[in-house]
N, C-alpha and C positions, 0 to 999 in steps of 0.2 A: 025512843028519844035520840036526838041528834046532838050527840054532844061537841060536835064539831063547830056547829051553829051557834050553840050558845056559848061556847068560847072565845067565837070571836064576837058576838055581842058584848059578853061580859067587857073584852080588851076595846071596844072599840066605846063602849059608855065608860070606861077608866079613862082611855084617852082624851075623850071629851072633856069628862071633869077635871085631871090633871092643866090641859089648855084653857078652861077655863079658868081656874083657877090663876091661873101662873099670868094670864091676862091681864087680872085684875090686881095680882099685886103692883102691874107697873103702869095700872092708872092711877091719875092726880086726884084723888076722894076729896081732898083739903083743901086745895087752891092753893096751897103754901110752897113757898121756895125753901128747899131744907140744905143749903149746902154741910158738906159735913168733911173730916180728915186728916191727916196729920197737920202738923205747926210747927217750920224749921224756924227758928230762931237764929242770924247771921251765923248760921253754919251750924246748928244744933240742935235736937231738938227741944222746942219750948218747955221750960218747967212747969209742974202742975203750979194753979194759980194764976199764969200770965191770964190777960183779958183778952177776947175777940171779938170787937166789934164790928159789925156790920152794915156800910153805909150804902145810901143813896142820896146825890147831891146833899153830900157832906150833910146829911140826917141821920140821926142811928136809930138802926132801926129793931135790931137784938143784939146781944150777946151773952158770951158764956165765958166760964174759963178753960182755960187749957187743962187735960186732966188725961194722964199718963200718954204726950203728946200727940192728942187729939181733941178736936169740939165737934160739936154740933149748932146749927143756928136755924130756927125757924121763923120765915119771913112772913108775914102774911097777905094776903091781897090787899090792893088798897081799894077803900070805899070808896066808889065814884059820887055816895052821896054826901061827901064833904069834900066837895072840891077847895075848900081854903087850907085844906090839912093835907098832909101826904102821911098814911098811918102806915101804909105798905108797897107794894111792888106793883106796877104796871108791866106791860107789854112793852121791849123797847128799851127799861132800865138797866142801869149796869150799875152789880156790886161790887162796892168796892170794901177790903179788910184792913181793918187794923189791930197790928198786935202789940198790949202793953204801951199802942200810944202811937206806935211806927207803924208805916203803910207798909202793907202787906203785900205781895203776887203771886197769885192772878186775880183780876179783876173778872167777873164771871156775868152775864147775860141773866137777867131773873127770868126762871122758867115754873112753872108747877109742877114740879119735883122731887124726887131726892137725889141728891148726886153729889157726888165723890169730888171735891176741887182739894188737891194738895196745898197749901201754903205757906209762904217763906217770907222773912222780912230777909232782905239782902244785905251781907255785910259790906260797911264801906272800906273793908283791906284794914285797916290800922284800928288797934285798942282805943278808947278811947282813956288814955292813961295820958299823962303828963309829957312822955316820951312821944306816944303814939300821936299826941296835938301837934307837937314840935315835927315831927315825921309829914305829918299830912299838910306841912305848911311850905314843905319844899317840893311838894309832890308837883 
């Protein structure tokens, strides 16, 4: 017996399966656009419970809450057989986030995916306090 042969059999059918494998975790099975990731809040991060919605031509299309500062959103395709509806993502659309009500960035390309987009509502410099009204009024 040659065990030299069948060693590198053995390693070269590991190989195989290993690449294949690892191939197919990073196909789209779904068809769905999953962005997913932290949620800065004007310089913080989001508390659990804020909301993230996710739109297309100002459509919402999912959302979730914030939960130990991070979400998840899954988009789904949309059915080209109800063209009077838009239920999901096209080719070409761009999502846009909002958090707790405020636009959110980055705005992201809908892809069939999972991927990682960070998000931040931006602060506008001053409290919104009494003081901080009066401050942005001279700015």
């Amino acid at each position: 017996m040659n065990y030299r042969k069948i060693n590198r059999y053995i390693l070269f059918t590991l190989g195989l399966f290993f690449l294949f494998f690892s191939l197919l975790k990073g196909f789209p099975f779904s068809g769905e656009c999953e962005p997913y990731g932290s949620v800065t809040y004007k310089g913080f991060t989001a508390p659990d419970g804020y909301k993230v919605v996710a739109l297309i031509d100002n459509q919402k299309l999912d959302s979730c809450l914030v939960e130990s500062g991070k979400y998840r959103l899954s988009i789904p395709q949309d059915n080209p057989q109800t063209q009077d509806k838009k239920e999901g993502w096209v080719g070409g659309d761009i999502i846009n986030f909002k958090v707790n009500g405020q636009v959110a960035v980055p705005s992201i390309a809908a892809v069939s995916t999972l991927e990682e987009v960070n998000i931040t509502v931006p602060s506008l410099g001053t409290e919104l306090t009494t003081w901080g009204k009066i401050k942005a009024l001279f700015r």
